[in-house]
N, C-alpha and C positions, 0 to 999 in steps of 0.2 A: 059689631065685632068687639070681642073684649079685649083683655089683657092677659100677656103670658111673663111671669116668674121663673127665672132659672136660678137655682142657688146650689152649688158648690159644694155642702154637705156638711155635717155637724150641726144638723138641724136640732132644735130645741134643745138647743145647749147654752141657752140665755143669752147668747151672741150674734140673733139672727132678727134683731125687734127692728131693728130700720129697714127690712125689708116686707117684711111679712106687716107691720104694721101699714105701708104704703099698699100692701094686697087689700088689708082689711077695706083702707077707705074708698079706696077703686070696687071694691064689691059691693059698696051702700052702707060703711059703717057698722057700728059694732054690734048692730041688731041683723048684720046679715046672716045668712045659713049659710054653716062651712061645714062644708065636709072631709073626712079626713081616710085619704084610700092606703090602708097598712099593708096591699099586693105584695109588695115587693119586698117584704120582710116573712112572707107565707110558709116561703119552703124553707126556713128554719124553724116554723114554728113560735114567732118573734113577734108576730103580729098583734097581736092582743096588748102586749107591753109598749111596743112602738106606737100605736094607736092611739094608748090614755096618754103617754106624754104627750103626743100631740096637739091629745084636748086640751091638758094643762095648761100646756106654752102658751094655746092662742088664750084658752079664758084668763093667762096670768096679763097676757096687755090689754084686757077688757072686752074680748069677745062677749057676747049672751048665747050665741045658738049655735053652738059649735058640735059636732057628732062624728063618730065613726060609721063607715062603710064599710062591712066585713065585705069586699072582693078580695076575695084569696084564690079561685082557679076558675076554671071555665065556667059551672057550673054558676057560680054565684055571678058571677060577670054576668051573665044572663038574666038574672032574678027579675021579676017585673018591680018588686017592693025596691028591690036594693037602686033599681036603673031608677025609679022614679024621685029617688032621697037625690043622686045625684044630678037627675037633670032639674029639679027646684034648687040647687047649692047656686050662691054666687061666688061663692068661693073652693074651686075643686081641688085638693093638696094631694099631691102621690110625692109620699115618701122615699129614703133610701132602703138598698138591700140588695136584690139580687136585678139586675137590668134583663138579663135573655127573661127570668121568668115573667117580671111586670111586661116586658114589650110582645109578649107570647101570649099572655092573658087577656090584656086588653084589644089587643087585636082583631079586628072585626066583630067585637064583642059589641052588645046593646048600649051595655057599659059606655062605651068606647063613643057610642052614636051619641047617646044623653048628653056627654060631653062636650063635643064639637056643637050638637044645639043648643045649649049651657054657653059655650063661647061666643055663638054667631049671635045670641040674643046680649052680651059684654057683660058676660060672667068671666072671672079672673079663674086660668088653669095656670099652676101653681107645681114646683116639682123640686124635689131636693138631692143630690145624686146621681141614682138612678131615675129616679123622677123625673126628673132635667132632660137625662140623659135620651129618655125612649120618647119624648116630644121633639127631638131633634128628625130632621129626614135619616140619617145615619148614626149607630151608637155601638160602640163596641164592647161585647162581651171578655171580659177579662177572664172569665171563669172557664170559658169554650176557647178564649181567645180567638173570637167568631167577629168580623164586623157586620152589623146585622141592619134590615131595615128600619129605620122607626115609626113611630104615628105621624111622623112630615108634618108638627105645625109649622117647623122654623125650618122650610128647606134649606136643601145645600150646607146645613151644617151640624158641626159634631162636638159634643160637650166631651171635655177632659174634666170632671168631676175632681174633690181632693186635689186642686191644681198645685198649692203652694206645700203638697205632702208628695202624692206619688203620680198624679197626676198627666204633670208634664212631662214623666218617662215614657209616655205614650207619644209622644206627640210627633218625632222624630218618624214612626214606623205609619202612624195615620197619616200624615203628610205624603207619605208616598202610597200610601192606599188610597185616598179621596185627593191626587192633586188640584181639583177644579175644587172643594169645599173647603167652608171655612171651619180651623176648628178655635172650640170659645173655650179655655182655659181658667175655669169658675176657683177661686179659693173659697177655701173652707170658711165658713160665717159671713160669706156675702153671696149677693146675686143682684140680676141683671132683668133690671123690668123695664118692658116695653113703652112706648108711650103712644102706642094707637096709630103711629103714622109713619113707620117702618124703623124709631127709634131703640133708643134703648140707654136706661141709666143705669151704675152700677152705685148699688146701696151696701153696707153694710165695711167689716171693719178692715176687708182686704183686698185684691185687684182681679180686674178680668183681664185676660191677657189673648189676643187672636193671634193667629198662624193663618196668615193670608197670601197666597201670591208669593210667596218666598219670604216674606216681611212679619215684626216680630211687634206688636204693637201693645202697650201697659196702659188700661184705665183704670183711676182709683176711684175713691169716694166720691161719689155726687156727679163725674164728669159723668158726659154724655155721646156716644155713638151709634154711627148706620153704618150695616155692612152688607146693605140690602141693593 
């Protein structure tokens, strides 16, 4: 089994190296293959731009083999070329953008399968945003104002993305949609990596914040929690 990354958003905005560098080494270091899935930026047409920064960011903290994966709609999610870049990736990254369309695309896609065998052999999946958001069992559509299902790696719970912007104005109305789940409240330039045995640390410059059980709980930097 690998490892799973949730990060909050404002990705590759030079503020997100204490995370994303702890993905690199959990994937085998800087000669690992990372891939970079721009989905979720598709249906603005956004894709291509979001992608290279991508690449940037990771080869600015010393990545070597870093690449895009044009999955932009059904179509491509399927690709045999495109499935096979992503299932050799140890490092899988879905960006921010639009969450109904990435959690729509991916969805029973090949895509989608390469990935989960990508993880089950501990390759790190990796998500920023929306990214975050559609690996959750539950993710809510801002745009539809839909609460929708997700790819379920982290059942039972629900990322509030842009926590410490707009985030937590969600949190109030989810809480009484999903009262049995938890929802994780990511700020902007941080996120929250796994540690393989139902853990979870938060890295980077801000907090993660749960809504559990009626209870309202803050972890910062470095500390560590289970809500499994």
């Amino acid at each position: 089994m690998g490892y799973l990354l949730l990060e909050g958003g404002a990705e590759f905005g030079g503020k997100m190296s204490a995370p994303d560098l702890r993905a690199i080494e959990l994937a085998g270091g800087f000669d690992a293959p990372i891939c970079i899935l721009p989905t979720a930026a598709a249906p603005d047409n956004n894709h291509k731009r979001a992608g290279d920064n991508g690449v940037r960011w990771f080869q600015s903290l010393g990545a070597k083999n870093v690449f895009t994966v044009d999955v932009i709609d059904s179509k491509t999610a399927n690709d045999n070329s495109l499935v096979a870049s992503v299932r050799t990736s140890r490092l899988i990254y879905l960006l921010g953008g639009f969450p109904g369309f990435l959690g729509e695309t991916l969805a029973n896609s090949a895509c989608w399968q390469a990935m989960q065998d990508a993880y089950q052999e501990g390759a790190v999946i990796a998500g920023s945003s929306a990214g975050a958001m559609v690996l959750c069992e539950h993710y809510y559509d801002p745009d539809e104002k839909e609460l929708l299902r997700g790819l379920n790696l982290v059942p039972n719970a629900c990322v509030l993305p842009h926590h410490n912007k707009f985030g937590k104005s969600w949190a109030k109305q989810l809480a009484q949609l999903l009262p049995d789940s938890i929802l994780l409240g990511i700020d902007e330039s941080t996120g929250m990596m796994s540690d393989g045995d139902g853990g979870w640390q938060v890295l980077g410059a801000g907090e993660v914040t749960l809504y559990w059980a009626e209870a309202t709980v803050r972890y910062g930097r470095g500390e560590r929690f289970s809500f499994s």
